[in-house]
C-alpha positions, 0 to 999 in steps of 0.5 A: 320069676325069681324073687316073686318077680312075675311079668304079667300081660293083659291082651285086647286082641283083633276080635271077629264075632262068631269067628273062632278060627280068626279069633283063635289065631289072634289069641296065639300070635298075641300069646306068643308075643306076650310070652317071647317078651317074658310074661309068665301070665297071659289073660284075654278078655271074657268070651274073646274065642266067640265074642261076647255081642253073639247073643242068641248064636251063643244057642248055636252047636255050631258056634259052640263046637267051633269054639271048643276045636278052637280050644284045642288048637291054641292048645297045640299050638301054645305047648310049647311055650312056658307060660299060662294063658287064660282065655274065655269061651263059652262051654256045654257041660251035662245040659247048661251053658257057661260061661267060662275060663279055660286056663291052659298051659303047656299044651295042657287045659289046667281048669275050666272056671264058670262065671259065678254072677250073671247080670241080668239088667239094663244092657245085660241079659247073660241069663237067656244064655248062660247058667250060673257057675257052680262052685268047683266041688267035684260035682262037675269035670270036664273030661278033655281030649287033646289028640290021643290024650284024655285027661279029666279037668276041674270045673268050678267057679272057685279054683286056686292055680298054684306054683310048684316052684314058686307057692307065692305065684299063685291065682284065681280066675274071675269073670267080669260081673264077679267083680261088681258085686259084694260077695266076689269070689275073689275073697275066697280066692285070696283067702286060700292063696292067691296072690293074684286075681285075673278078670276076663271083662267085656265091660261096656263103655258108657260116662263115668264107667272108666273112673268107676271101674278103675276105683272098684279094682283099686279097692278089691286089689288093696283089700285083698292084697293081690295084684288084680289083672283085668282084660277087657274087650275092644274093637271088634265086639259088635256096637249094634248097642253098646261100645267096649273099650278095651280099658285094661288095668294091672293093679297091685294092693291098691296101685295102678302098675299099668293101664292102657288108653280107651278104644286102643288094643294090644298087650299091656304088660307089668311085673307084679311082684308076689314076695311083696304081697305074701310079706302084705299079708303076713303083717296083717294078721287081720288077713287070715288065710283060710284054706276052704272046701269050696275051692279047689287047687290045682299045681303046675310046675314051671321053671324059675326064670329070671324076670326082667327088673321091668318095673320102677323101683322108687330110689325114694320110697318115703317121698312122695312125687309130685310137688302138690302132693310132696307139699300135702305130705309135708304139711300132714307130717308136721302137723302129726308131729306138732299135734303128738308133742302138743298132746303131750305138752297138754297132758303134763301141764307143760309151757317149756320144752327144751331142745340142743339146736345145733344148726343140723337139720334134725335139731331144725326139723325139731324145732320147726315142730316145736313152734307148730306145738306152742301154736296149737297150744297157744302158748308163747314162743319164748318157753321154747329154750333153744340150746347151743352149746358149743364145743371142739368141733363146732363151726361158726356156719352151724353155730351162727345158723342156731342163734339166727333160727332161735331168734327169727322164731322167737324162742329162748336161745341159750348159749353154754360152751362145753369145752371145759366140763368135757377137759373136766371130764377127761381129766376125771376119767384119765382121756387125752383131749388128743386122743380122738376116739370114741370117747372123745366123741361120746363124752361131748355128746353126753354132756349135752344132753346132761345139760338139756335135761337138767335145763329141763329141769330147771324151767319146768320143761321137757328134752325133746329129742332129735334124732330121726329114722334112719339115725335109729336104724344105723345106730348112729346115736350115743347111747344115753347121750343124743339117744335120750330125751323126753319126746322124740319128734322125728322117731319116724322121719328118716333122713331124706324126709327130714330135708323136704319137711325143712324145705316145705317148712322154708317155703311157708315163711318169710324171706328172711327165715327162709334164708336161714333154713335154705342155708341149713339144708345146704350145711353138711350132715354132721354131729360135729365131734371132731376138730373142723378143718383148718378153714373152718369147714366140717371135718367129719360128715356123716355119710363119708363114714355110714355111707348115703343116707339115701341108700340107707332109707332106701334098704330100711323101707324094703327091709321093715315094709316088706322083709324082702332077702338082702339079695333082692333089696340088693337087685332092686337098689341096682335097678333104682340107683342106676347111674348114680353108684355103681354096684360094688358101692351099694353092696358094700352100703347094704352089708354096713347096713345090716352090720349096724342095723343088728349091732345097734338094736339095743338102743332101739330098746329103750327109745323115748316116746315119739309120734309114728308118722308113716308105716315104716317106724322102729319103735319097740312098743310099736311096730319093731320088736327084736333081741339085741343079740340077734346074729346077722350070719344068714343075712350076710350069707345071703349076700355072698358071691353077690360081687 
């Protein structure tokens, strides 16, 4: 539970009709089960104590009562056990039937939660039986007794079960057709605090129901940002006309974490996480909590356990997997970014763009988009004027990459050496050319881009910039230098993105262009500043001094997306990258992540204009606003005593 990790379980049980007592003890042993292997939530499907399929035996005392001791004795027997368990049956209250919910903990009946909507058509005919649930108002309580306690209990068809300890672990009970309809009561729910909804379903099988129901609950848990846990009734159920199948589903906001196979039964069990969904909800501020009168809260106090990491952590967030799908990503992003640049292009009468190909991935990506926006504007190639300039620490495979690039997509190349305005410049400002520091770096990557903007100039063009996500959110970039440009298409690609957009872009073009990409992706990340080796290779990579990029992409998505605590992203970031570093290396990445994530917000102040691709971006104007002089003190004391 630490953390808002909550592993939750979904039961099919063994069922009797009519059989309390053999239900009873199916529920226990399943419950004990669930618990023992760290559920924390336990839900069992609709009238499981009975049966659903009893029909006119629901008018019974006998059944009736036999279910109510039935209640008790799971009771006793769970008091033990930290874990809620939620279970349906059927319950007499001052002259109506309902049918229920009853939510019990520790030995303790928490609530009784009637089922608001009861269909009445085709198969269905729950209205001969059961009344419609009230909501809890404090009109109706059930007044329990468990051996020689007596203790009153809320009933109603809207009830909150909260936390104590844990606020964000928070939920409410639905009961099968209460999901079917417009209104469900789930809304209300949610809108008062529940993170989470459970269903207790005995939803029959028939054709196509199976895909219905799973897009019905998609849509409800995405809606609501919550998790959705649906039970749903099997074998055991009498089949004297329909059959269930036991479809049980976990799902939060919108994805499936857990679904069993048709006519099986069992435990299904996830781990949901409430952080992330309360996080959901606090940047949708269309999702407004409103506490309402009609819903009553009840709070339980249960200690925060460790919950296993039982639960996959996607080591790539911002790619997709699935070769279809990680190709239909990439045809949409580009197409995103080259239909932003051509809008722009279009706006200012523009026919020339400008752009420092250096033979790096970024600078490619950048002109892979730029020929997608001369298409759409139908303009010729050859206004695209592609820019190497050399300078100190250029390699002939990146220079040599640049030429061939240009010239296989048709655009302009110019060549223009830097070295002697940048020993002019030295000389300028009293530098030594074998001093290389900060300045001897800076100074070549300003010259650039007073190069690219006074070409800009001259052919009526615009600088499109380079850098992409994850270079913003490290900072690295020179400010005023590679920082600045007049459209920046990768502003929101990070940098494992980069590398798929170039390989998808290298599948769709003739061998030989082809060729030249494939080679570019093998080629080091470098800004190539400084003298390369004596072979010629690269000296400096990047990722030797801020460290991998895939750590990096990794922090920035659960920090933007989510605001998770460092300490969280930390545990999270063991369990994906497990095998791959060991933890002091991704502790030392996360602290060098904040450290420059806060230091280099001001270059991410005054950031040019760029198109957002995906949900995670740091555009000031858009979706990340902070100070520049904001302190990183309580972030880094989070991580303390981590090691």
């Amino acid at each position: 539970m630490k953390d808002g990790l909550i592993q939750v379980a979904c039961v099919t049980p063994p069922l009797r009709v009519a059989d309390c007592t053999y239900n009873a003890e199916q529920i226990v042993s399943a419950f004990q089960k669930a618990a023992a292997d760290g559920a924390k939530l336990v839900v069992f499907p609709e009238l499981c104590l009975t049966g659903y399929t009893c029909g006119d035996l629901f008018l019974q005392e006998t059944l009736l009562n036999g279910a109510k001791i039935s209640l008790s004795d799971i009771l006793e027997q769970t008091k033990d056990i930290s874990a809620i368990l939620v279970v349906g049956l059927p319950y007499a209250l001052e002259g109506a039937l309902y049918n229920c919910a009853a939510v019990c903990y520790a030995g303790k009946l928490l609530g009784l939660v009637p089922k608001k909507n009861l269909p009445n058509y085709s198969e269905f005919y729950e209205m001969r039986h059961f009344a419609k649930g009230p909501d809890a108002n404090g009109t109706l309580s059930v007044t329990w007794h468990q051996n020689a306690e007596v203790y009153v209990v809320p009933f109603g068809a809207l009830q909150v079960f909260s936390c104590a300890e844990l606020p964000d672990f928070s939920f409410g009970v639905e009961i099968c057709e209460d999901v079917w309809v417009g209104d469900t009561p789930s809304v209300a729910m949610a809108k008062s605090g529940a993170t989470i909804i459970v269903n207790l379903s005995c939803s029959d099988e028939i054709i196509g129901k199976e895909n219905y129901r799973r897009t019905i609950l998609q849509a409800k848990s995405g809606s609501l940002l919550c998790a959705y846990l649906y039970a749903d009734a099997g074998v055991g159920e009498s089949t004297q006309d329909m059959v269930f199948a036991g479809h049980n589903l976990i799902l939060e906001n919108g994805s499936i974490l857990a679904e069993s196979k048709l006519f099986t039964q069992g435990i299904l069990t996830a781990v949901v996480d409430v952080q992330r969904l309360a996080g959901e909800r606090r940047r949708s501020n269309t999702f407004l909590s409103e506490p309402m009168n009609t819903v009553q809260k009840t709070t339980f106090s249960m200690a925060l356990t460790e919950t296993a990491m039982n639960r996959y952590i996607d080591s790539t967030p911002f790619i997709p997997h699935g070769s279809q799908m990680l190709s239909q990503r990439c045809e949409k992003i580009l197409m995103l970014q080259a239909t932003g640049l051509a809008t722009r292009l279009k706006h200012i009468g523009c026919k020339s763009a400008v752009v420092g190909l250096s033979g790096g991935l970024d600078s490619t990506l950048a002109l892979i988009v730029m020929v997608h926006a001369f298409q759409l504007c139908h303009l010729d190639p050859a206004g695209i004027v592609a820019v190497t300039m050399p300078c100190f620490g250029t390699t002939d495979r990146t220079y040599q990459n640049a030429c061939r690039l240009a010239e296989a997509y048709g655009a302009t190349l110019r060549e223009i050496p830097i070295q002697d305005s940048v020993r002019q410049h030295f000389a300028d400002i009293g530098h030594k050319e074998s001093v290389h520091d900060v300045t001897y770096e800076n100074s070549q990557a300003r010259e650039r881009t007073q190069v690219l903007m006074d070409l800009a100039n001259q052919t009526g063009g615009i600088v499109i910039g380079t850098g992409d996500l994850s270079e913003l959110a490290l900072g690295w970039a020179t400010y005023n230098g590679d920082h600045m440009s007049m459209y920046a298409v990768n502003a929101s690609i990070p940098k494992t993105l980069v590398r798929y957009l170039v390989s998808y872009e290298a599948s769709q073009t003739p061998q030989e262009l082809s060729n030249i990409l494939q080679d570019v992706l093998d080629t080091p990340v470098s800004p190539e500043l400084l003298p390369p080796e004596q072979d010629g290779t690269i000296a400096q990579k990047t990722e030797d001094i801020v460290g991998p990029y895939e750590l990096h992409d990794f922090f920035l998505y659960y920090v933007l997306r989510f605001g998770f605590a460092p300490h969280k992203i930390y545990r999270m970031a063991k369990h994906a990258f497990e095998g791959a570093y060991d933890d002091a290396m991704i502790l030392k990445w996360l602290r060098k992540f904040y450290w420059r994530f806060f230091s280099q917000q001001f270059k991410r102040s005054c950031l040019p204009d760029g198109p957002k691709v995906g949900s995670v971006t740091l555009s000031p104007r858009g979706d990340w606003r902070m100070p520049s002089d904001a302190c990183v003190a309580l972030w880094q004391k989070d991580l303390e005593n981590l090691d």
